[in-house]
KOLLO-863928 format. One record per atom (N, C-alpha, C): x, y, z; residue in one letter. Coordinates in steps of 0.1 Angstrom, whole numbers, padded with zeros to 4 digits, always signed. Layout:
REM KOLLO-863928
XYZa/...
END
This chain:
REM KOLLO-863928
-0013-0041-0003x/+0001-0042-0009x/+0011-0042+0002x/+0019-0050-0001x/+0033-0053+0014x/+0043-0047+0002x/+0049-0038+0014x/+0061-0031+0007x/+0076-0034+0019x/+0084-0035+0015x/+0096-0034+0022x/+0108-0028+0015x/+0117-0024+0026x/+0131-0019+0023x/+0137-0031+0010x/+0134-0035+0009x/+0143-0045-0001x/+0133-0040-0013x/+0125-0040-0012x/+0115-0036-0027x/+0118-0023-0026x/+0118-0010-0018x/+0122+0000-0021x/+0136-0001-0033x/+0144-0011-0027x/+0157-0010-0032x/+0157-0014-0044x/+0148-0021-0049x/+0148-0028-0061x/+0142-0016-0069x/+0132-0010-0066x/+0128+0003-0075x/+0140+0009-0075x/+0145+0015-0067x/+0159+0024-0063x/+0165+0021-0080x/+0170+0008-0077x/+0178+0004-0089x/+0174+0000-0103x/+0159+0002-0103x/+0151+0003-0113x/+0151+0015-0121x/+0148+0026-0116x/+0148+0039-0120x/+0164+0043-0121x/+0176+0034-0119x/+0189+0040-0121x/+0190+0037-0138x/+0188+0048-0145x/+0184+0048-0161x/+0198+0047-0163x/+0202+0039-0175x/+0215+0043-0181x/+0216+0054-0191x/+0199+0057-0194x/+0200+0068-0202x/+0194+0084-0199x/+0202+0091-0198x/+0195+0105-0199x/+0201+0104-0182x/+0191+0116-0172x/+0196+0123-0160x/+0192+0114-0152x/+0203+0111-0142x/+0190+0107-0126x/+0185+0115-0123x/+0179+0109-0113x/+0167+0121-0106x/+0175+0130-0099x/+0187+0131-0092x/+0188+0144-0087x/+0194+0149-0099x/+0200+0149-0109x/+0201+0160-0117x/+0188+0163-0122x/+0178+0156-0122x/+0167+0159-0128x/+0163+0172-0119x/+0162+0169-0101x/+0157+0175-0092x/+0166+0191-0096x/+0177+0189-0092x/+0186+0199-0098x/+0178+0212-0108x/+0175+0206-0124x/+0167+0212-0132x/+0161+0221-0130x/+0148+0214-0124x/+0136+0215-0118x/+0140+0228-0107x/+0145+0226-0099x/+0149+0234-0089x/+0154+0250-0096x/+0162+0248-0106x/+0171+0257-0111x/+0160+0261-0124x/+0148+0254-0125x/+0138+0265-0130x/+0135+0260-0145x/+0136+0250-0149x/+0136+0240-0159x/+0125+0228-0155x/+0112+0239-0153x/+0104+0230-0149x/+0095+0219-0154x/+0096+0222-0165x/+0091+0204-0175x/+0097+0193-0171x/+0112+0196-0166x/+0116+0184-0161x/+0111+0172-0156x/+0104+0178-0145x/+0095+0175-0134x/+0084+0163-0141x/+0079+0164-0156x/+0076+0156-0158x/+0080+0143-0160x/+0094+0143-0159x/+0103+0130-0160x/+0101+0121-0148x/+0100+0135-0137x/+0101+0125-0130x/+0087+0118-0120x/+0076+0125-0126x/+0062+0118-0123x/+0065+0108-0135x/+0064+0105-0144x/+0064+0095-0152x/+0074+0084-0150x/+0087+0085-0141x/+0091+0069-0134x/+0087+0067-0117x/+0081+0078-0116x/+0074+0073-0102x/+0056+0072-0097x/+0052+0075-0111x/+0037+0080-0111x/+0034+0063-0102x/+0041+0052-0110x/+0035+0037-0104x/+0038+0035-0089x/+0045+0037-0081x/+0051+0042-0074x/+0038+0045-0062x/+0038+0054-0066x/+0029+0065-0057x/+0015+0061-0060x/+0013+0056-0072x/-0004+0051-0071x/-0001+0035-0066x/+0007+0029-0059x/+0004+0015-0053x/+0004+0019-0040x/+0014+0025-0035x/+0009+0034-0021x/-0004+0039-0017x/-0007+0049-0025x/-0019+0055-0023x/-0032+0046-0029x/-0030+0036-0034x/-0047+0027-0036x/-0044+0021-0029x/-0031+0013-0018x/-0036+0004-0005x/-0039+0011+0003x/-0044+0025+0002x/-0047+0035+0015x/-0057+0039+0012x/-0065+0042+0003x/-0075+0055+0002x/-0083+0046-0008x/-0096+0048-0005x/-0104+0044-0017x/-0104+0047-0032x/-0108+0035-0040x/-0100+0037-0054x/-0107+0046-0061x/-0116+0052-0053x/-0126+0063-0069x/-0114+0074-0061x/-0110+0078-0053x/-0103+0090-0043x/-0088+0089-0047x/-0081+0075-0053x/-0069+0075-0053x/-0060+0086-0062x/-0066+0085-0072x/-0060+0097-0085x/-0057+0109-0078x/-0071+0114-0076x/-0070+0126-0064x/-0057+0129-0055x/-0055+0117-0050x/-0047+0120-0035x/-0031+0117-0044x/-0029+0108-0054x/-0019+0106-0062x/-0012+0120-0067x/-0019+0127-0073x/-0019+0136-0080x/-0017+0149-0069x/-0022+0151-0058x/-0016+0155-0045x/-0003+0155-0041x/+0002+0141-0041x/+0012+0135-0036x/+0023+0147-0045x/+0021+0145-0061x/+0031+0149-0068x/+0034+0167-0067x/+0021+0177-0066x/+0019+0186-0061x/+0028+0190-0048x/+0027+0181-0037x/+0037+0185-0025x/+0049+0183-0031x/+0054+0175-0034x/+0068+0168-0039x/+0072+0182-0050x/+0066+0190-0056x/+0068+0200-0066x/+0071+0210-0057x/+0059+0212-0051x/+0066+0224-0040x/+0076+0224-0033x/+0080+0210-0029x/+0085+0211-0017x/+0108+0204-0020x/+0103+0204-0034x/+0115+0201-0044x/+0125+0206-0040x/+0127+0222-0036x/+0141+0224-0032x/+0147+0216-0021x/+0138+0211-0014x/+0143+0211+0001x/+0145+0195+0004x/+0151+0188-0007x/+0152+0175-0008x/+0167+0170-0013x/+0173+0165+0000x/+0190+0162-0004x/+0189+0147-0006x/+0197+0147-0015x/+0198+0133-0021x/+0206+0123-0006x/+0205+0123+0003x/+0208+0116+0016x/+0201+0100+0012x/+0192+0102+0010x/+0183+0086+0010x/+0179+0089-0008x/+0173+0075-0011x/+0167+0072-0025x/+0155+0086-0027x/+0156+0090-0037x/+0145+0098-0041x/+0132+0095-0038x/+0129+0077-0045x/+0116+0076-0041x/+0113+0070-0024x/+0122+0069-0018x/+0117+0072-0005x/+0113+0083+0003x/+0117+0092-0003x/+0113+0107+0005x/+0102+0105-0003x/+0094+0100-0015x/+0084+0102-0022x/+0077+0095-0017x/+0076+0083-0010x/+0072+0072-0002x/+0061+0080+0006x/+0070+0085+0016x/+0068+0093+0027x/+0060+0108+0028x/+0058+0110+0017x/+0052+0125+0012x/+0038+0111+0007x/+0039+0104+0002x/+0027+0094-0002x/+0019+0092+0011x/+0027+0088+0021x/+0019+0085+0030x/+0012+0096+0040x/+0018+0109+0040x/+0011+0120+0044x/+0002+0121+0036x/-0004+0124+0028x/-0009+0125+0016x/-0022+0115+0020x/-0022+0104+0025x/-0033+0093+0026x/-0037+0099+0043x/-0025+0105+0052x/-0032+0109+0068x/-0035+0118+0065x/-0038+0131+0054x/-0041+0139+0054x/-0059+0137+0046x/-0059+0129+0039x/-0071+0127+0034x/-0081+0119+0042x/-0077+0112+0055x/-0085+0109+0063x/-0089+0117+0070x/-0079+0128+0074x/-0084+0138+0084x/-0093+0145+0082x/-0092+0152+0069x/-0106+0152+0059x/-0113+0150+0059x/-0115+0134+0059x/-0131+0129+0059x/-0136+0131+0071x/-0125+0129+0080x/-0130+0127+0095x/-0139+0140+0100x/-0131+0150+0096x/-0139+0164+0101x/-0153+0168+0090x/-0152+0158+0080x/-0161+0164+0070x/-0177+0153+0073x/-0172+0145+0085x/-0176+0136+0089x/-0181+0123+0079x/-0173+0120+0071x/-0175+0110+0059x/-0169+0101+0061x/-0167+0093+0070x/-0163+0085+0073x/-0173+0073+0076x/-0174+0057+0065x/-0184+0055+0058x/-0189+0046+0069x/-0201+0047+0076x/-0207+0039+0087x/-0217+0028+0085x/-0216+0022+0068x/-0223+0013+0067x/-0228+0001+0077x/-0238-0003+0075x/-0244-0016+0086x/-0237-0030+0080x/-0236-0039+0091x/-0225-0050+0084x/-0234-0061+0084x/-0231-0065+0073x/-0245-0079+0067x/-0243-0093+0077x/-0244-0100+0079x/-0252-0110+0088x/-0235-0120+0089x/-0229-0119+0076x/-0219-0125+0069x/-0204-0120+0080x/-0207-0106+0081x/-0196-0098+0090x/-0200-0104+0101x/-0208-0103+0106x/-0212-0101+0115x/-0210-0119+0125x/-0212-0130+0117x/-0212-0144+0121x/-0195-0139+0123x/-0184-0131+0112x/-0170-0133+0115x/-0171-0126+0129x/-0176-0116+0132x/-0172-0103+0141x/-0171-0115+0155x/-0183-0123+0153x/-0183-0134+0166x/-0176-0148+0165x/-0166-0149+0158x/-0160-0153+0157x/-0144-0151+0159x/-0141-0138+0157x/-0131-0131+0159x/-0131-0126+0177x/-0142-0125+0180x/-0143-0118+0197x/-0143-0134+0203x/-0144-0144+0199x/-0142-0155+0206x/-0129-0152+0207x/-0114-0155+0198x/-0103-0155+0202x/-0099-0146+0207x/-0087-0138+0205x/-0075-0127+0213x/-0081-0114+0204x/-0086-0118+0193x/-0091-0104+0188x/-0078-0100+0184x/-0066-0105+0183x/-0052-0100+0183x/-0049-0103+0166x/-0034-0106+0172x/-0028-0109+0155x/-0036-0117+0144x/-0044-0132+0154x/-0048-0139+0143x/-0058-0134+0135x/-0067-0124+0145x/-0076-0123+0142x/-0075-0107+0128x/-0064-0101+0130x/-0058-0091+0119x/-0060-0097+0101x/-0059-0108+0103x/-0057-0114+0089x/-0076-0113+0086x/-0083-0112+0093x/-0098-0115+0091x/-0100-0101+0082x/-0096-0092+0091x/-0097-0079+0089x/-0094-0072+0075x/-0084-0080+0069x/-0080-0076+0056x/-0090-0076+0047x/-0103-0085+0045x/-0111-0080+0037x/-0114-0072+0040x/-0119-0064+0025x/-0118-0051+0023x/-0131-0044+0031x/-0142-0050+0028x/-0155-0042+0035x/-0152-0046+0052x/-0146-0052+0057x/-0146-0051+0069x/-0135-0042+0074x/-0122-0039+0068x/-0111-0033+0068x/-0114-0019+0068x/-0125-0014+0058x/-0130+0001+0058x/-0140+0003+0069x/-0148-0006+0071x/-0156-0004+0083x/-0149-0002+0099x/-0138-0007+0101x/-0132-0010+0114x/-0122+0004+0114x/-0114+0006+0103x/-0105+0012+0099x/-0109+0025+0098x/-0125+0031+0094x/-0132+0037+0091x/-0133+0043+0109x/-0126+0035+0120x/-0131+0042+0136x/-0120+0044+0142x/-0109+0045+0135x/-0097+0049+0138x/-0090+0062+0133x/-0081+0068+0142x/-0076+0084+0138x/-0064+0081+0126x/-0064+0091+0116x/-0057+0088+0109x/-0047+0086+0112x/-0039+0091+0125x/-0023+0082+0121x/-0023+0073+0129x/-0036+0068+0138x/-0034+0051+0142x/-0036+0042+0132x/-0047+0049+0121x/-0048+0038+0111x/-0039+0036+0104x/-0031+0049+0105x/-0021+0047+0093x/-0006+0035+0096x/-0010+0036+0107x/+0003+0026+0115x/+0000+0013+0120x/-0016+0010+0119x/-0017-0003+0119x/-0016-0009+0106x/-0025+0002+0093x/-0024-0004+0077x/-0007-0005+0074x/+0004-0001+0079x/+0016-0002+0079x/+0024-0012+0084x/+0020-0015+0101x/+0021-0029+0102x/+0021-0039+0101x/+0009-0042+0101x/+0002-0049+0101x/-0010-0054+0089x/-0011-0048+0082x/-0013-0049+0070x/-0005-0051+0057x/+0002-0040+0058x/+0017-0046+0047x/+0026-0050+0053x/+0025-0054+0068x/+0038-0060+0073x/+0056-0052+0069x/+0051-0041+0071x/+0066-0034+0068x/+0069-0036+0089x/+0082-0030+0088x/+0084-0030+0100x/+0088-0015+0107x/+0090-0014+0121x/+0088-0004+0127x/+0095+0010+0122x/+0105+0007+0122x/+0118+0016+0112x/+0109+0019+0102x/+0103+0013+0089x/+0101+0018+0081x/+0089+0023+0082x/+0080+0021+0091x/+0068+0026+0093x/+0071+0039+0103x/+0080+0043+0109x/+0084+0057+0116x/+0090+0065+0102x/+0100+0059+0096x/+0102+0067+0083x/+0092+0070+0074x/+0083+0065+0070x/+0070+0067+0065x/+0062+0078+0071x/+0061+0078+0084x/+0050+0088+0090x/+0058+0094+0095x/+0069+0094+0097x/+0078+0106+0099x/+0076+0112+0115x/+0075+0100+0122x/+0076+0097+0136x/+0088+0091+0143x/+0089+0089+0154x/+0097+0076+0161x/+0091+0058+0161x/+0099+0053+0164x/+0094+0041+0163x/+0083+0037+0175x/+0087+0047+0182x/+0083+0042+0197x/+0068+0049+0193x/+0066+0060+0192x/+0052+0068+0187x/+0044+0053+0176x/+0053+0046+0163x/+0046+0043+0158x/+0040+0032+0165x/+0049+0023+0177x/+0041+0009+0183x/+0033+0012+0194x/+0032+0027+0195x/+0021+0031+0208x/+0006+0030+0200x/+0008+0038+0181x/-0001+0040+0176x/-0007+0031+0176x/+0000+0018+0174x/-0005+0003+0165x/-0012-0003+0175x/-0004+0001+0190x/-0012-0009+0200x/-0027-0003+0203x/-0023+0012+0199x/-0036+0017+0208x/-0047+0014+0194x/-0042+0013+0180x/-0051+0011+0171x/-0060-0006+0172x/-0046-0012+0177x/-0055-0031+0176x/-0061-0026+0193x/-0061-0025+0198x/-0067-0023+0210x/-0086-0016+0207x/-0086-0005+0198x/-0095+0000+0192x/-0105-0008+0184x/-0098-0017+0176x/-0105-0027+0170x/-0110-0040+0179x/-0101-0042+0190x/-0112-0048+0198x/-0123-0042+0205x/-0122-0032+0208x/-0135-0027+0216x/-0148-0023+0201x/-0139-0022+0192x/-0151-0015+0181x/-0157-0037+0180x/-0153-0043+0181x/-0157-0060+0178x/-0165-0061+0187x/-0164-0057+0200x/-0173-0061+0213x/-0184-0055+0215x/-0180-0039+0208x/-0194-0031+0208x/-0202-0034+0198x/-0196-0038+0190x/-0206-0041+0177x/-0216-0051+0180x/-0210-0064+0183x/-0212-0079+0188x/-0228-0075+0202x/-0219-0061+0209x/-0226-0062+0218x/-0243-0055+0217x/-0239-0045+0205x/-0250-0039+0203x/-0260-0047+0195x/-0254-0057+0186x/-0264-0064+0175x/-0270-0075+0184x/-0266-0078+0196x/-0267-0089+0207x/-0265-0104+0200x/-0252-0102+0194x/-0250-0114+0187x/-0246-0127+0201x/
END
């Protein structure tokens, strides 16, 4: 899924209901202890947060990590000033939410190391022919190859290359997202495509394609 500031904005003014509370008076509620509220406001953002979190996490795992997402956002309710759009702070709690469930696997060591069929494997030599760069990013997007490669990366490189380069948002919004600098996020991205060349050459090299 490609997300941008302009589509944030379009939800922004999607959820501007003519009827009943916006979300910060909703937030307000909630805050001041009227906590049913809160279901108002998972039910105009629940879509929201599950298109985030299924371009990130596997889809039997997504509910899980969705339903997460809403849990921090509950706790963490007081401490949210209406400065930017609601569902952008909610964005950004989404996308913790997906580096936190990598990290996870990572130590739980589940991170899925399937063998790649004959089919990857003709692309993998294909792709190490060229720059192994940008053009070769677009190969990457299928999915079983995307979890395999993606699957060798730390979660917040992955999370900054599946950000750039994947949904093509741009550096701004992918620092606001991970809640980094911009400069942190193009170190991550370089050192992440840099990773996916060496994981193409070792592959290539070990299958002695």
């Amino acid at each position: 899924m490609r997300g941008s500031a302009h589509e944030i904005g379009q939800l922004t003014e999607a959820t501007a209901h003519s009827h009943g509370p916006n979300d910060w008076e909703i937030i307000e509620r909630v805050v001041a202890g009227q906590t049913r509220w809160f279901e108002t406001l998972i039910e105009r953002h629940k879509g929201l947060v599950a298109r985030i979190v299924g371009a990130k996490v596997p889809h039997e795992d997504a509910p899980e990590v969705a339903h997460k997402v809403f849990i921090a956002a509950f706790e963490s309710l007081a401490g949210y000033r209406p400065v930017a759009p609601f569902e952008n702070w909610l964005a950004t709690l989404a996308v913790r939410a997906c580096c936190d469930y990598w990290r996870q696997r990572q130590r739980r060591r589940e991170i899925p190391q399937a063998a790649l069929s004959e089919e990857q494997l003709a692309w993998l030599e294909a792709a190490a022919a060229q720059d192994a760069g940008a053009r070769s990013m677009a190969g990457f997007e299928a999915h079983d190859l995307l979890d395999w490669a993606l699957g060798r990366l730390s979660p917040q490189d992955r999370m900054a290359l599946t950000l750039l380069h994947i949904e093509g948002r741009s550096v701004a919004e992918a620092a606001e997202l991970m809640g980094c600098s911009g400069a942190n996020v193009k170190v991550r991205a370089f050192r992440a495509r840099k990773r996916l060349r060496d994981v193409i050459a070792g592959e290539i090299d070990h299958r002695g394609v």
